[in-house]
One Martini backbone bead per residue (centre of mass of N, CA, C, O) as a GRO file, in nm:
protein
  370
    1UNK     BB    1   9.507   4.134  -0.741
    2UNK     BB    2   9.553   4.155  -1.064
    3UNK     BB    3   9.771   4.092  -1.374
    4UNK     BB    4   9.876   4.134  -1.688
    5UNK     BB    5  10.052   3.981  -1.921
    6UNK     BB    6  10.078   4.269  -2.035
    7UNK     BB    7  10.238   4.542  -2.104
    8UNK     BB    8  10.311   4.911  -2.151
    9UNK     BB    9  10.608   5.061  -2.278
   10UNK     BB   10  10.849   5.311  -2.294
   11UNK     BB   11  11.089   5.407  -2.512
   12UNK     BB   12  11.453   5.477  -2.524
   13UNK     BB   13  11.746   5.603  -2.751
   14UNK     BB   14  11.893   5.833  -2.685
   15UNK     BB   15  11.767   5.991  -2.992
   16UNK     BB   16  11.541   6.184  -2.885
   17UNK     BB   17  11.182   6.319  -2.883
   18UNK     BB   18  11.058   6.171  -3.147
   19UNK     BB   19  11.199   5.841  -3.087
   20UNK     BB   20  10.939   5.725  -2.933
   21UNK     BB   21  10.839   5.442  -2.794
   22UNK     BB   22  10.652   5.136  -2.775
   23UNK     BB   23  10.576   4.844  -2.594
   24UNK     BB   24  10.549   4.490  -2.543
   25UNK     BB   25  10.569   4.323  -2.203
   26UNK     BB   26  10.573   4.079  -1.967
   27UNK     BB   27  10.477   4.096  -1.701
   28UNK     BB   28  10.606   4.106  -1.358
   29UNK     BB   29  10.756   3.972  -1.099
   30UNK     BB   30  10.801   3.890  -0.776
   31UNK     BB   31  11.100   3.900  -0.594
   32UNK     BB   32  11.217   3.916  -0.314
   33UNK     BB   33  11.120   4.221  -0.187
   34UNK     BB   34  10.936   4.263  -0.393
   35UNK     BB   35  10.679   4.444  -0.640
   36UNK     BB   36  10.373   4.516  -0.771
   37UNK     BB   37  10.313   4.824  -0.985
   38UNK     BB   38  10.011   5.003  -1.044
   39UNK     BB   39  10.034   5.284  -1.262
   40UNK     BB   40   9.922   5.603  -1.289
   41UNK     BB   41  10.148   5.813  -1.237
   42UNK     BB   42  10.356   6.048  -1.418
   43UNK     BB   43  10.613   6.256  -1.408
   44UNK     BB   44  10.839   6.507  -1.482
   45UNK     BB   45  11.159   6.598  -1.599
   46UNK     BB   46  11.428   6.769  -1.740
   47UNK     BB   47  11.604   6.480  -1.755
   48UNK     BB   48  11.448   6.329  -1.922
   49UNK     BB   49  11.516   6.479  -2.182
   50UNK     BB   50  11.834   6.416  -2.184
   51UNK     BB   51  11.818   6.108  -2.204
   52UNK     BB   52  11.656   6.094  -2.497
   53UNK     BB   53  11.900   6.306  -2.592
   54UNK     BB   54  12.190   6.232  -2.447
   55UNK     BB   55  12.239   6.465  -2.245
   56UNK     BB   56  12.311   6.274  -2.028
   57UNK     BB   57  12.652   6.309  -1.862
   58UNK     BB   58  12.783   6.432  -1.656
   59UNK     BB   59  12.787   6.129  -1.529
   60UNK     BB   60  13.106   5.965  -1.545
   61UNK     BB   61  13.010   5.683  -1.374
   62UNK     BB   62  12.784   5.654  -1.562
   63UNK     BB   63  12.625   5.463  -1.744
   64UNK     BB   64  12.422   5.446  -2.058
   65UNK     BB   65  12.199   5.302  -2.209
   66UNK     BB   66  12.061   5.239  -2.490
   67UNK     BB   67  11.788   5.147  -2.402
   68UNK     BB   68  11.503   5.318  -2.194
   69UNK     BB   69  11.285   5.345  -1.983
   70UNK     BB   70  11.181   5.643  -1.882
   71UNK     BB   71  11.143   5.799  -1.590
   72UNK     BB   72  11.132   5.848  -1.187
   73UNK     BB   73  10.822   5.944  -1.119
   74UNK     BB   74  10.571   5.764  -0.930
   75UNK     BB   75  10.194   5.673  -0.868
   76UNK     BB   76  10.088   5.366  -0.700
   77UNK     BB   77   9.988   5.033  -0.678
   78UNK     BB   78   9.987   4.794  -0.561
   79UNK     BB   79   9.953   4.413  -0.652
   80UNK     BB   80  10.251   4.262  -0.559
   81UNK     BB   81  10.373   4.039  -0.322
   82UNK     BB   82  10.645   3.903  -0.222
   83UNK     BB   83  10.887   3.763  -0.047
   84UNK     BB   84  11.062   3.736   0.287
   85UNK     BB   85  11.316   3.815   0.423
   86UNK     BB   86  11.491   3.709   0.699
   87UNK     BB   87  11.708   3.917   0.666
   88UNK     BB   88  11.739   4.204   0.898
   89UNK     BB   89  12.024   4.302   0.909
   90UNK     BB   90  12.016   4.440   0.664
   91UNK     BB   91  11.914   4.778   0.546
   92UNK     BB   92  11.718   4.609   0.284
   93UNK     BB   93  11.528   4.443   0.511
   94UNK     BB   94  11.328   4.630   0.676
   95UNK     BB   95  11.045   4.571   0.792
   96UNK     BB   96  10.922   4.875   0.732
   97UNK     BB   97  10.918   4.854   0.421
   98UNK     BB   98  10.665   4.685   0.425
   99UNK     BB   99  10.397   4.556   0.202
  100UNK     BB  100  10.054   4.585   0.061
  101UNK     BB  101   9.814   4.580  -0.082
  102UNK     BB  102   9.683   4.900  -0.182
  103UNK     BB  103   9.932   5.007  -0.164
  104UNK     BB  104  10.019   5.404  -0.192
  105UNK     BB  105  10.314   5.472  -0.389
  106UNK     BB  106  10.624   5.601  -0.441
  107UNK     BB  107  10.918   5.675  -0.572
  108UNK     BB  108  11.254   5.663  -0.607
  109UNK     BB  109  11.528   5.745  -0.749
  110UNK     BB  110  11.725   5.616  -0.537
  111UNK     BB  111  11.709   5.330  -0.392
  112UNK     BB  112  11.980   5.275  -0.202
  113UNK     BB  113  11.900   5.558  -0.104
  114UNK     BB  114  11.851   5.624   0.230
  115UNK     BB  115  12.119   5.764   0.359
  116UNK     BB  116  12.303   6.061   0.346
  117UNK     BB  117  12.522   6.038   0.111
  118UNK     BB  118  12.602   5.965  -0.210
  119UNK     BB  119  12.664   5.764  -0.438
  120UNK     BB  120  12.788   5.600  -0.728
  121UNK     BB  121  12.594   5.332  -0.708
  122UNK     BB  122  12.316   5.526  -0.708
  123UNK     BB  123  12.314   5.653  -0.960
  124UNK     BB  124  12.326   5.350  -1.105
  125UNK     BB  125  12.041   5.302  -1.001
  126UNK     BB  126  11.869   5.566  -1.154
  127UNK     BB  127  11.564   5.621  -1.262
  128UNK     BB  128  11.601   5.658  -1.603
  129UNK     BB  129  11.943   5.643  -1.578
  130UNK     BB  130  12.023   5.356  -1.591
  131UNK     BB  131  11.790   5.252  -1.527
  132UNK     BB  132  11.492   5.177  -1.531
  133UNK     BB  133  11.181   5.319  -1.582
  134UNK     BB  134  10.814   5.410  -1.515
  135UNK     BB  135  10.656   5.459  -1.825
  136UNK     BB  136  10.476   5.213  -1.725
  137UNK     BB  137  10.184   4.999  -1.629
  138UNK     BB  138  10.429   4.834  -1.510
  139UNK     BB  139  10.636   4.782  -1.182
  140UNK     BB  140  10.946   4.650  -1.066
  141UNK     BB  141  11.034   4.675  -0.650
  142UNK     BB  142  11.159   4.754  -0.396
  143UNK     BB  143  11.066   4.820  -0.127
  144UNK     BB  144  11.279   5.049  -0.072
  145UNK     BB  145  11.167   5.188  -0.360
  146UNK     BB  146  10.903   5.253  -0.200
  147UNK     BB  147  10.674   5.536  -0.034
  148UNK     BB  148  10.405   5.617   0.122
  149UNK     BB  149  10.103   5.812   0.065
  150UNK     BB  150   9.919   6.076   0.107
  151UNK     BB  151   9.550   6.094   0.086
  152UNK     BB  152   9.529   6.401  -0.044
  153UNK     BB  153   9.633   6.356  -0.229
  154UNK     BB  154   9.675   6.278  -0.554
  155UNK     BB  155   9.838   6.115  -0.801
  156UNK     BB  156   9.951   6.354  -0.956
  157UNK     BB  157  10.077   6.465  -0.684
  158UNK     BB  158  10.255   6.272  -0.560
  159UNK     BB  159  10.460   6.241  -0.856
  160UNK     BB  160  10.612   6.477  -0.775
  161UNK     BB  161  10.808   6.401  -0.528
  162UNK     BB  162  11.107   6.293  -0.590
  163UNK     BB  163  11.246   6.522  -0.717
  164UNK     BB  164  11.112   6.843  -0.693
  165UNK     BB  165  11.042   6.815  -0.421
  166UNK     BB  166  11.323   6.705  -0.291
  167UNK     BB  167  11.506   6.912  -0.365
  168UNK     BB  168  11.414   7.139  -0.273
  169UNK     BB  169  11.433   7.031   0.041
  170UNK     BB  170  11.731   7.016   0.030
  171UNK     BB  171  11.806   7.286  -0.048
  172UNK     BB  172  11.704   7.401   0.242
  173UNK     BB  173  11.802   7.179   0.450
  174UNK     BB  174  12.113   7.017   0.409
  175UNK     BB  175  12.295   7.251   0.605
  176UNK     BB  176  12.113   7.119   0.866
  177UNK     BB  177  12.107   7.112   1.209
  178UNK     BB  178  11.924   6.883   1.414
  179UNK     BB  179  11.660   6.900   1.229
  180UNK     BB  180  11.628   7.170   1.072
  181UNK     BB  181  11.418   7.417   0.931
  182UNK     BB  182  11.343   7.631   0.742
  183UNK     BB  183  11.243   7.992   0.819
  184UNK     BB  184  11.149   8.235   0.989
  185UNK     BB  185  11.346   8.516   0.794
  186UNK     BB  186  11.389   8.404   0.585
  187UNK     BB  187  11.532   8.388   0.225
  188UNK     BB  188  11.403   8.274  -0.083
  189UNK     BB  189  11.519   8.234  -0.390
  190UNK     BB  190  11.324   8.125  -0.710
  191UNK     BB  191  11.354   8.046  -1.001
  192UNK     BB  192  11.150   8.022  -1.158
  193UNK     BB  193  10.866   7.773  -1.236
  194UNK     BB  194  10.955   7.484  -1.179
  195UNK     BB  195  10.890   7.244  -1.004
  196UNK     BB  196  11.151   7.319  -0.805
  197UNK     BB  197  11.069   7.621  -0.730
  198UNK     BB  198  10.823   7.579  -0.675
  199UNK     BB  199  10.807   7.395  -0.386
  200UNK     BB  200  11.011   7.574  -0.278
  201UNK     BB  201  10.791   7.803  -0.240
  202UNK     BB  202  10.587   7.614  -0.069
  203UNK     BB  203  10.768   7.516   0.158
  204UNK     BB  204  10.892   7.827   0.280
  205UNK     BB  205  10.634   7.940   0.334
  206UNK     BB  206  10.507   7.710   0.527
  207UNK     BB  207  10.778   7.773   0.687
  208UNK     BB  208  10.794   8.132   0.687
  209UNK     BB  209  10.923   8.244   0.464
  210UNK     BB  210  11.061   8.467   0.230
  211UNK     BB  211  10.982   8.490  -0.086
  212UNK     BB  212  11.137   8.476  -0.420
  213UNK     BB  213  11.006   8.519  -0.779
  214UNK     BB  214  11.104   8.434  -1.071
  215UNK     BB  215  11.037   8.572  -1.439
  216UNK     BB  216  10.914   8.598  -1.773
  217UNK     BB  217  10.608   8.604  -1.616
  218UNK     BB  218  10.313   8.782  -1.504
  219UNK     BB  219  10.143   8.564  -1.454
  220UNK     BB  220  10.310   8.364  -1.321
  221UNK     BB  221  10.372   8.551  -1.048
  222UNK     BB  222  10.068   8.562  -0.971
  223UNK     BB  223  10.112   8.225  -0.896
  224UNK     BB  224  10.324   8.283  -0.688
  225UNK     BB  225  10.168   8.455  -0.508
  226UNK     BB  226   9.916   8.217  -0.427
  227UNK     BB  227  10.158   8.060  -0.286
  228UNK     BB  228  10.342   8.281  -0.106
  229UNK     BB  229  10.470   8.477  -0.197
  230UNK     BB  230  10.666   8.817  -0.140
  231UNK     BB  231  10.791   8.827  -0.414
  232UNK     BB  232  10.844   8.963  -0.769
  233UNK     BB  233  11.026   8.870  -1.085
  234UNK     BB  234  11.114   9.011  -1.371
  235UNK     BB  235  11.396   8.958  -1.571
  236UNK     BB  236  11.293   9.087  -1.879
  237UNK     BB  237  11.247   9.401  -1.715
  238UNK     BB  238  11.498   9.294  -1.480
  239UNK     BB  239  11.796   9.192  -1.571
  240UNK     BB  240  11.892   9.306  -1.267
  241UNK     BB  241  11.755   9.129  -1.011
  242UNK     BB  242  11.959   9.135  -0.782
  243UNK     BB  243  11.896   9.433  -0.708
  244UNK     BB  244  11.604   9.316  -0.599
  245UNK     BB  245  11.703   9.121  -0.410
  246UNK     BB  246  11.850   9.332  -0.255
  247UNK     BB  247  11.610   9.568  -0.150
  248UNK     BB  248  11.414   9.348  -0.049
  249UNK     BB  249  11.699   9.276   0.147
  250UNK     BB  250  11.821   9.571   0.263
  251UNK     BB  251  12.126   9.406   0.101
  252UNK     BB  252  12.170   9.125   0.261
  253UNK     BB  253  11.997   8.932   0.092
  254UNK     BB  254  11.987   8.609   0.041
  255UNK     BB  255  12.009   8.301   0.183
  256UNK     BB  256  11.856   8.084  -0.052
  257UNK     BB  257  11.950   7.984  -0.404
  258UNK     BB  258  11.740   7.863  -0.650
  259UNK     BB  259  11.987   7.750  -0.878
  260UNK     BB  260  11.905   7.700  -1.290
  261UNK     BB  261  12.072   7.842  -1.484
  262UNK     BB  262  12.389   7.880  -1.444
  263UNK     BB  263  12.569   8.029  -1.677
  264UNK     BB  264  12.332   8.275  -1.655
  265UNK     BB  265  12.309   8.299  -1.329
  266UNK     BB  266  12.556   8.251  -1.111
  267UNK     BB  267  12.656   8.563  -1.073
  268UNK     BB  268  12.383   8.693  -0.951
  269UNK     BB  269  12.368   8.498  -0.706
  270UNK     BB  270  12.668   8.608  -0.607
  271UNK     BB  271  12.554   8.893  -0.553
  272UNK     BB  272  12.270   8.842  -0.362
  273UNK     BB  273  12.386   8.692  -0.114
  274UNK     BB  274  12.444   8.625   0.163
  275UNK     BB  275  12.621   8.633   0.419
  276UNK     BB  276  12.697   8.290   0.441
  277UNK     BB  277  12.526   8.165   0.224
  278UNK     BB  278  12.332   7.973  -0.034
  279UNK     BB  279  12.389   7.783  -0.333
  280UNK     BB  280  12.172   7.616  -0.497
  281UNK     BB  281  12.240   7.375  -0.773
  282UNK     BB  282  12.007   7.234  -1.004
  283UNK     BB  283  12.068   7.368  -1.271
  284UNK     BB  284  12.121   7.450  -1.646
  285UNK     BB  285  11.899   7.626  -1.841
  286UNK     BB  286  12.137   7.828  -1.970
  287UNK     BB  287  12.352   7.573  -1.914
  288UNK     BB  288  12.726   7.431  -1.943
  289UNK     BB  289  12.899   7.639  -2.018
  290UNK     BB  290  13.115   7.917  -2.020
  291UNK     BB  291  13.108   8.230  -2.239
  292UNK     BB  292  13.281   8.374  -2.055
  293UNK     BB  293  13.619   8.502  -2.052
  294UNK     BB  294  13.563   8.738  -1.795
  295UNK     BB  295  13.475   8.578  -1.556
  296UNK     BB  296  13.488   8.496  -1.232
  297UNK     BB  297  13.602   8.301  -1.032
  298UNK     BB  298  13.446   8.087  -0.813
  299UNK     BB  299  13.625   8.147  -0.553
  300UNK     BB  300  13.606   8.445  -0.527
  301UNK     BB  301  13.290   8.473  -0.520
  302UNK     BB  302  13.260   8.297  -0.246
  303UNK     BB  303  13.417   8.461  -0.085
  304UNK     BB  304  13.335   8.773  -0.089
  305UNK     BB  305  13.050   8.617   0.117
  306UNK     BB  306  13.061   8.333   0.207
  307UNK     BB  307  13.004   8.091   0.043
  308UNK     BB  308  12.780   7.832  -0.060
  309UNK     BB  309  12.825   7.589  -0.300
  310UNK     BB  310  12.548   7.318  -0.374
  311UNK     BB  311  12.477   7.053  -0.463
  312UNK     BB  312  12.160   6.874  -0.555
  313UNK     BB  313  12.084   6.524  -0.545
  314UNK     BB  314  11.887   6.516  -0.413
  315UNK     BB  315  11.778   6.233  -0.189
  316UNK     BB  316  11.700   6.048   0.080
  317UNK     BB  317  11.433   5.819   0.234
  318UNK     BB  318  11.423   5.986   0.511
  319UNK     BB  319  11.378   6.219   0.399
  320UNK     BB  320  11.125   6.154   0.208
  321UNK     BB  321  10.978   6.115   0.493
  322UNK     BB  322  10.986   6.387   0.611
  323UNK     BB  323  10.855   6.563   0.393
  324UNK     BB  324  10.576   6.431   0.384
  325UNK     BB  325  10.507   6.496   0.647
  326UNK     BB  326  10.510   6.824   0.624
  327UNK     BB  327  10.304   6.836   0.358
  328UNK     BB  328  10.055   6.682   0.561
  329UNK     BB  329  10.043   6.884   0.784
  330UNK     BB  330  10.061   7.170   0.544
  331UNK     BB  331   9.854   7.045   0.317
  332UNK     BB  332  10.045   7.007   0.057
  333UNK     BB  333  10.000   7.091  -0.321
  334UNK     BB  334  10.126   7.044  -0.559
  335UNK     BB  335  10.166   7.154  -0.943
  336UNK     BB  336   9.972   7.092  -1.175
  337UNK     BB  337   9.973   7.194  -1.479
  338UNK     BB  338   9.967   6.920  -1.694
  339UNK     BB  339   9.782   6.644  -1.866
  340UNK     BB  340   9.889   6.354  -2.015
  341UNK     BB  341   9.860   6.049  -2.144
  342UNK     BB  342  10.007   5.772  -2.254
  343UNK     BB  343  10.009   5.813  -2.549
  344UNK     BB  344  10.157   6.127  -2.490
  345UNK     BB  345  10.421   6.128  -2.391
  346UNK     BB  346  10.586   6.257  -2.582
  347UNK     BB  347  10.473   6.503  -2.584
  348UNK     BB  348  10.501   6.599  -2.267
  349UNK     BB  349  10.821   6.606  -2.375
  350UNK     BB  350  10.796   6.848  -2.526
  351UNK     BB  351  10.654   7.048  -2.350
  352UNK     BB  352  10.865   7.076  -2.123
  353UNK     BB  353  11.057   7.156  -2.329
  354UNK     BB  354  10.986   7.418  -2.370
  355UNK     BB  355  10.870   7.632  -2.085
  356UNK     BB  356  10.594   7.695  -2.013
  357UNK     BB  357  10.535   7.557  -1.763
  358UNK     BB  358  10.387   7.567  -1.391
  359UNK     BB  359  10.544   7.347  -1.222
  360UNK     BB  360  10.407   7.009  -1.325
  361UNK     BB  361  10.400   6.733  -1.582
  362UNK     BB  362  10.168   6.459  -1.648
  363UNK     BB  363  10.116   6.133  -1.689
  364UNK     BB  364   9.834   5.904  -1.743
  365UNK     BB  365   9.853   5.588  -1.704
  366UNK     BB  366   9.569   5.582  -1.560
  367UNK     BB  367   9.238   5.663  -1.586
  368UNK     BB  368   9.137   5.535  -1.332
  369UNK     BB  369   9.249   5.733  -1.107
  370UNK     BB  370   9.276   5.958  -0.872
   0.00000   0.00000   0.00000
């Protein structure tokens, strides 16, 4: 496969979701353990709208450059491959990682965390912010920062796995021992239908959990249906839901909710799950900061029920390798609500922070690709 000399990324000076440009830069050569990848498909995440707009600061660890191309989850094609380094005991140059033209890979989140917890390094090179990332006709990967995906996917939905469906598994699976997963008998509820609660009710479904779907939208929720969901919640003429969550699990609670409002929704969160679950935190699309000077302290709250409060930053390559398996097993299609061209990105990303989408949002870099 040849590459040509020039290729077209979008740049963010995080400064606005209005003041997105493209620019051209020439094609990228790899270089030792390196490959050199044809985008398909980008996903967007709401991630990449806080970095575009400054307000991705909350890891104080981690600098953010003045201007990067946007964005960290993509599929796509090799199309060249570095030289091989003969260092076989590094951990980061392991022969299972080597790849070949035509490999159909997705990118991972933070290329270095391969497996474990997370650490302040992993953070520092993670995809659109503070590395560059992926919204670009063509980019260079270490061997090790991408994945091999299932033939059943497209390219749309392949791209969909690295943050939403990851983080979906990590949550509901990261606290347990002996390599278990969710399973029959347990509830899951699901906050809204961004992304991430979508992925978390196809997974938990798909592994016989029984889900439960919030929204404010009944629309919505008949398609949270048709996913796999066994109840829905309105929470807009329902809005004591925690309520309802507490009659369909006879009073028990929910086993772990995958938590997104953050400070809109965190109190009632604490209300409704079981003696001894789990709180996945994965996003304050409510807030970041507590606006109520009357609430209970949070350590208060967890003693109450004996609860996990748990934040959920992705996952390591191991476990993305493990989802992946269960996915294909399972034959789970990610959901793709819509797609925009590659000249549409900024719109793309003005679509999904309005909060209208279902699923996942994705912008289609090579428009012929599968």
């Amino acid at each position: 496969m040849t590459s040509p000399q020039k290729v077209k990324q979008w740049l963010t000076g995080q400064d606005g979701l209005d003041k997105l440009k493209t620019t051209e830069v020439d094609c990228p050569v790899p270089g030792e353990d390196e490959v050199l990848v044809e985008i398909h498909t980008v996903s967007l995440n709401y991630r990449d709208t806080e970095v575009c707009m400054g307000l991705y600061n909350h890891h104080k660890s981690v600098e953010q450059p003045p201007a990067i191309v946007p964005c960290s989850d993509m599929c796509g094609i090799v199309v060249a491959v570095g030289p091989t380094s003969s260092n076989t005991s590094d951990p980061y140059k392991n022969t299972a990682f080597r790849l070949q033209t035509g490999d159909r890979v997705i990118s991972t989140f933070a290329p270095s965390h391969l497996t474990g917890q997370i650490q302040a390094k992993d953070l520092g090179n993670g995809l659109g912010g503070p590395a560059p990332g992926v919204l670009a006709q063509y980019r260079i990967f270490p061997t090790f920062g991408v994945v091999k995906v299932p033939e059943y996917m497209s390219d749309a939905e392949a791209s969909c796995l690295p943050i939403a469906a990851m983080t979906a598994w990590m949550s509901l699976n990261c606290m347990r021992p002996n390599g278990e997963i969710v399973s029959k008998g347990e509830t899951i509820v699901c906050q809204g239908t961004g992304g991430v609660s979508i992925s978390a009710a196809q997974i938990a479904a798909a592994a016989g959990a029984d889900v439960i779907v919030t929204s404010s939208s009944d629309e919505k929720l008949q398609r949270a249906k048709s996913l796999g969901a066994r109840e829905t919640i309105n929470y807009r003429s329902n809005p004591d839901w925690e309520n309802s969550v507490l009659s369909a699990t006879k009073d028990q609670g929910a086993d772990i909710i995958i938590e997104v409002g953050g400070a809109s929704t965190l109190r009632r969160s604490f209300d409704c799950v079981r003696f001894g679950g789990l709180i996945a935190c994965i996003g304050y699309l409510g807030g970041k900061q507590d606006q109520e000077a009357d609430r209970t302290n949070t350590n208060l709250l967890c003693l109450k029920r004996n609860v996990t409060l748990k934040g959920i930053l992705n996952g390591p390559r191991d476990e993305l390798e493990r989802m992946i398996a269960f996915y294909e097993r399972n034959k789970i299609k990610p959901v793709v609500d819509k797609e925009f061209s590659f000249e549409e990105a900024d719109q793309a990303l003005k679509y999904l922070f309005s909060a209208g989408h279902f699923g996942k949002v994705v912008v289609r870099v090579k428009a012929s690709g599968r």
